[in-house]
C-alpha positions in Angstrom: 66.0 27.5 159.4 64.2 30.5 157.7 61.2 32.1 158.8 58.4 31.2 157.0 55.6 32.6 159.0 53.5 29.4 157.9 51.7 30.9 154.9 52.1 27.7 153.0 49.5 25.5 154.7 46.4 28.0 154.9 47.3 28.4 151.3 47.0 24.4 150.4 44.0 24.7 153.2 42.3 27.1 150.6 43.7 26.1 147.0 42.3 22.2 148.4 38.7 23.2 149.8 38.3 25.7 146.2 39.4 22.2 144.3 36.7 20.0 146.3 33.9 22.6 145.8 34.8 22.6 142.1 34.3 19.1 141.7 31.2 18.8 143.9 29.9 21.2 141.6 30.5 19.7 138.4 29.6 16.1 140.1 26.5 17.6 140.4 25.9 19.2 137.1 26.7 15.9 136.1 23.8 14.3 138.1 21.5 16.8 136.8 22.1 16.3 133.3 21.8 12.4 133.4 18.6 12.7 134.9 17.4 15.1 132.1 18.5 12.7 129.3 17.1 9.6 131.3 13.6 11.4 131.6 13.9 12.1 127.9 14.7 8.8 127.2 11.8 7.5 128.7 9.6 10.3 127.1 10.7 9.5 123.8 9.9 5.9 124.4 6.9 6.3 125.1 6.0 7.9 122.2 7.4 5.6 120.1 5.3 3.2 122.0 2.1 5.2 121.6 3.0 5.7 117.7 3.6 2.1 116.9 0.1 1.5 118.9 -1.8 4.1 116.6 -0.1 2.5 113.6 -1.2 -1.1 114.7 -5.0 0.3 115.5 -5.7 1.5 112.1 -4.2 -1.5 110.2 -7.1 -3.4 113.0 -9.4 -0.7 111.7 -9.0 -1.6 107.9 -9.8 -5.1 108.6 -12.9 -4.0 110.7 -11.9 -6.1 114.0 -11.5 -3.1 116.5 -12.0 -4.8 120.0 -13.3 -3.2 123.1 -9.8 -3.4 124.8 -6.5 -4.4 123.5 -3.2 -4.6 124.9 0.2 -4.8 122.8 3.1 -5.6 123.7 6.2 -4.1 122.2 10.2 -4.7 123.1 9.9 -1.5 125.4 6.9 -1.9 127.0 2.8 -2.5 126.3 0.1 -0.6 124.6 -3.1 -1.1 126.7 -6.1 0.1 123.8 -10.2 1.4 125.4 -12.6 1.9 122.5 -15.8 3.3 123.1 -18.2 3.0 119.7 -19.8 6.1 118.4 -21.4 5.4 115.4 -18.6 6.1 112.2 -16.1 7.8 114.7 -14.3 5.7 117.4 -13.3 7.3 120.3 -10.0 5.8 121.7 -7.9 5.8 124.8 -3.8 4.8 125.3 -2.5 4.1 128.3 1.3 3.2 127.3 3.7 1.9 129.9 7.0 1.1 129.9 9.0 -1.9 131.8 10.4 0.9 134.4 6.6 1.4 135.2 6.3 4.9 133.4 3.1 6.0 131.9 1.9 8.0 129.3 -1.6 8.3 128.0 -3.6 9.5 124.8 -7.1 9.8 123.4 -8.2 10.0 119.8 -10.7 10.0 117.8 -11.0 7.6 114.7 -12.9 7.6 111.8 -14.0 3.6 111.2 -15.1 4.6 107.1 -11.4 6.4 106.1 -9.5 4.7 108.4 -8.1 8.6 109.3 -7.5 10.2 112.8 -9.5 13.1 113.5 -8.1 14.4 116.7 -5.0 13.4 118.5 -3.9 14.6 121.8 -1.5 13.1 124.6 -2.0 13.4 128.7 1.0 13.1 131.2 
């Protein structure tokens, strides 16, 4: 029998814990990124929502049957619609919401005579 002087084991020892902290790492790199994409996910939904809800409000507006609230419901998720009359511009708010229970919402401004958004802006 030779005399090894046991150098092999703290060598495994260390080559093993360097392999489990690699892995950890990217295990949670991996975590990270997947709840990146899934927040952009819903993000992007909901503006597709919130689109699709614009679009349907000012075919509503061309037949002249804006009502005071509106909600519409989409594959994703709903579209809940607030008008407030003033005079030729309407002033609306979104509240869009998808089946997970994320929210976006957005006010604009709508001009009832050209059927045309004046002012546009979303709120997280």
């Amino acid at each position: 029998m030779r005399n090894e002087e046991g150098f092999v084991y703290p060598i495994t020892l260390i080559l093993t814990v360097l392999l489990c902290a690699s892995v950890a790492y990217q295990l949670d790199s991996y975590l990270s990124e997947k709840r990146i994409i899934t927040e952009q996910e819903h993000l992007l939904l909901l503006e597709s929502l919130l689109q699709a809800a614009v679009s349907d409000l000012i075919e509503l507006s061309k037949k002249n049957d804006i009502p005071e609230t509106h909600i519409f419901s989409y594959e994703h998720g709903t579209v809940t619609l607030m008008v407030q009359n003033q005079m030729e511009r309407v002033y609306v708010t979104l509240e869009a919401q998808l089946a997970s229970g994320h929210k976006r919402f957005a006010k604009l401004y709508l001009d009832v005579g050209t059927h045309d958004l004046e002012e546009y802006w979303e709120v997280s």
